[in-house]
N, C-alpha and C positions, 0 to 999 in steps of 0.2 A: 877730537873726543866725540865717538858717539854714544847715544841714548836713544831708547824709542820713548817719545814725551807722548802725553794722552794729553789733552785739552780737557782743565780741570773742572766739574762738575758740580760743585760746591765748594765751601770758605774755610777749611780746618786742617785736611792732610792727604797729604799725594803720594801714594804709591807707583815707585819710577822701577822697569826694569833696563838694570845697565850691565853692559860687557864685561865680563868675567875678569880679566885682565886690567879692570879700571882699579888699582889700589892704590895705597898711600896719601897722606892726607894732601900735599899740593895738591894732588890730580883732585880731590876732594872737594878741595876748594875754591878752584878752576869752575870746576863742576857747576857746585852749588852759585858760583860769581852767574855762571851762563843762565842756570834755572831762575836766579831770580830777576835776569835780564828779561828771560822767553815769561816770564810772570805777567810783567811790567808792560810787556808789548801786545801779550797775547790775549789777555785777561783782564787787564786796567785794576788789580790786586795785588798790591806789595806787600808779599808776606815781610815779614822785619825779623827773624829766626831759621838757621837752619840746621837741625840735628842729623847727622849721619847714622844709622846704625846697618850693621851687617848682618845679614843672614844668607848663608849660601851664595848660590849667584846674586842676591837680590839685594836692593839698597834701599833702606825706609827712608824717606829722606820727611818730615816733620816740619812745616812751616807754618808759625804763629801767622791769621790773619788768610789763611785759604783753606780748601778743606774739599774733600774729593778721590777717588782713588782709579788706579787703573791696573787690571792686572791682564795681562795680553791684548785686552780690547776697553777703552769707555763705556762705561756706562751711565746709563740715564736713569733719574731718580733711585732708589733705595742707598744704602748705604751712609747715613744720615749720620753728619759730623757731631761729634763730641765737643764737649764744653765741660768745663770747670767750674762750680759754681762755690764761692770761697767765703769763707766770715771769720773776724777777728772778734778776742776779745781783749782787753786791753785795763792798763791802768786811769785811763783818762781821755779825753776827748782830743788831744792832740798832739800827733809825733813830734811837728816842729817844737814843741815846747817839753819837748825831753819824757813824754807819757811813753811806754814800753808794752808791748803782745805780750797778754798771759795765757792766751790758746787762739790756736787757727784751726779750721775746719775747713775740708774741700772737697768735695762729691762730686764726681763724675756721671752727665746723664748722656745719654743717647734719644732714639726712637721709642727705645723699651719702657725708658726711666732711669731709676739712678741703677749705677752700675761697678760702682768703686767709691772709696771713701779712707778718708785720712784726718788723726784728729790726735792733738795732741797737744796738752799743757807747755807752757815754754817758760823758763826761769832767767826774766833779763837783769836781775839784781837791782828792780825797781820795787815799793813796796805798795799796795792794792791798799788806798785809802777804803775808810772802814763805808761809806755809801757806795762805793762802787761792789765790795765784796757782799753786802746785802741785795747788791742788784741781780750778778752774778751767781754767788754763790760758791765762787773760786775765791778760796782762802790764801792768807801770805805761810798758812802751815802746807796746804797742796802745790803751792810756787815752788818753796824750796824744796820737795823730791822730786822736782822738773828737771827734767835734760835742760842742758846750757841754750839759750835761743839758737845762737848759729847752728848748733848741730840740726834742731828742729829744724829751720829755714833752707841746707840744702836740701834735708828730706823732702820737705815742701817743692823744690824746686824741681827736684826728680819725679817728683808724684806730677806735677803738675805737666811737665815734661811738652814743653811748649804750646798747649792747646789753648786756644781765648778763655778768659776768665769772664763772670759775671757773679756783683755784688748785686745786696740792694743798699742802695748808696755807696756807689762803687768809692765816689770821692774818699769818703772815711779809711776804707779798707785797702784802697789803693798808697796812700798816703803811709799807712802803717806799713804795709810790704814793702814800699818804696826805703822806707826808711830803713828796717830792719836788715834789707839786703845791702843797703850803703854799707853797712856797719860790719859787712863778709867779706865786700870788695864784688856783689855782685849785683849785675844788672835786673833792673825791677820789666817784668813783661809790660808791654806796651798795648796790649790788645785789651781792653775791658770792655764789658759790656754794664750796661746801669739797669735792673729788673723798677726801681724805685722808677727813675725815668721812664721806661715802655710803661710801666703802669697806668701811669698819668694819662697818656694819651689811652690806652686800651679799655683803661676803665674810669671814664673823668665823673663816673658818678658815686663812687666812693666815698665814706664820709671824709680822709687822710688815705695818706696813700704808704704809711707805717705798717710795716712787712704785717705785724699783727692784724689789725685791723684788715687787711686785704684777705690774711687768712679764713678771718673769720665773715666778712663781704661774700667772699665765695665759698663756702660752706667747706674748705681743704680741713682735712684732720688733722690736730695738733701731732707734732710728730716731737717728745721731748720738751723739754723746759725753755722757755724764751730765754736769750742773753746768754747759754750756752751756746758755746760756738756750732755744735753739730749739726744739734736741731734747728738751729737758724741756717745754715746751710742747709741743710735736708727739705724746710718750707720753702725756701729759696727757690729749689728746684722743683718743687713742687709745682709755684708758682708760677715759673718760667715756662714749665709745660702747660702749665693750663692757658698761658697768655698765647703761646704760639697756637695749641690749637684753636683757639679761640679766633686768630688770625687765618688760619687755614679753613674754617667754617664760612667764617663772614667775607672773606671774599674770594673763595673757592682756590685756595693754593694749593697746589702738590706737595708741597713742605715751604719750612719757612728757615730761608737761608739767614747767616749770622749777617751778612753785608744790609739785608732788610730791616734787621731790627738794629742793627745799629744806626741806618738811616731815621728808622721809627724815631728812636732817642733824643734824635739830633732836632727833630720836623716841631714847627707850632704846634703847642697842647692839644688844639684845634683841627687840626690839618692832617690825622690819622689817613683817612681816605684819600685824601690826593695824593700823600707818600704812597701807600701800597699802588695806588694805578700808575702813580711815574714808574713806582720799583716795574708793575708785568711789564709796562710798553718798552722800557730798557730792556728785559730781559728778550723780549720777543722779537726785539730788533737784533738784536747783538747777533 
């Protein structure tokens, strides 16, 4: 089986060109077994997804957890992967204890900004105690003219369409997806990123580091109602761009790849700078 591989450039999606003649799904699968082997070895990034799609000669092949493209030749810098940045709103503070999604929200950003978006009320036959609907604002009269949850959730899954996710307080939000999707029979993406987390370290002089509060910290423009799902996704992203630029200023990055701020996330609250200078001297050696 050949392919011409490009040695990927970024953390989010590879564009492969393969031989014309490479059809059906074994040989697909074959394929993809090898891509995420030459991933593993080549890259030290194990995407965990692989979606096929077809165009022409050409094969998009989507892998959660890398991100990059190649179309005749490599390139170097532009092309700046996509992210999903997602928010739930819910009956209660926790899935494991039977609380249910009353809306998700998911916005697509890039280099530019946001660039896509998906939102929509979800009806899980649970019923929105009367403090959370004044939190809200999402009535149990707006529930019941909801789509049924699962049909919203593969929607959600196709929109999402393997790219890393980023909450703020991913725990919460991940937890509700995780759950939601057990309940289709389908698998919850594994790629998160936490904006509440990078925060922390990015900005530890903060008074809280509560998505509002940060809003209003850095002078970002209310964009919609808090606790609606949207517009907490739409700050969300807001946010995340002004963190990464903030990172690309302060310590002179060409962009700021997702494997960095996932590290960010992970590092002492304290230890912002020695993460970024381990992330260049990796990068510079590799």
């Amino acid at each position: 089986m050949q392919a011409t591989l490009h040695r990927p450039v970024g953390y989010c999606q590879i564009l492969l060109r393969l031989r014309a003649d490479l059809a059906g799904d074994e040989q697909e699968q074959l394929f993809a077994a090898e891509f995420l082997a030459w991933c593993e070895s080549g890259c030290g990034f194990v995407p965990v997804r692989v979606v096929v799609r077809h165009r022409d000669d050409q094969r998009s092949v989507s892998i959660t957890g890398l991100s990059g493209y190649s179309r005749g030749q490599a390139r170097r810098g532009g092309g700046m992967r996509e992210r999903v940045i997602i928010d739930f709103e819910t009956t209660g503070l926790s899935a494991m204890m039977g609380d249910r999604a009353t809306e998700v929200a998911a916005v697509v950003i890039d280099e530019t900004g946001i660039i896509d978006r998906f939102q929509s009320l979800m009806n899980g036959g649970r019923r929105i105690p009367p403090c959370v609907q004044q939190l809200t604002g999402i009535s149990n009269a707006m529930i019941s003219r909801a789509p049924k949850t699962e049909v919203v959730m593969r929607e959600l899954l196709d929109f999402v369409a393997g790219r890393p996710l980023v909450a703020h307080n991913a725990a919460f939000d991940h937890g509700f997806l995780g759950a939601e999707l057990d309940r289709i029979g389908a698998a919850c993406p594994s790629v998160w990123l936490c904006s509440l987390k990078v925060a922390r370290r990015v900005y530890p002089e903060a008074p809280n580091h509560r998505l509002q509060t940060l809003i209003r910290h850095l002078c970002i423009e209310t964009v919609g109602q808090y606790h609606r799902a949207l517009a907490d996704a739409e700050m969300t992203a807001l946010l995340w761009l002004r963190m990464e630029q903030k990172l690309q200023h302060d310590f002179a990055l060409p962009e700021v790849p997702l494997e960095l701020m996932r590290r960010i996330q992970a590092a002492p609250c304290k230890g912002l700078g020695q993460c970024v200078g381990s992330f260049k001297r990796s990068v510079s050696s590799a």
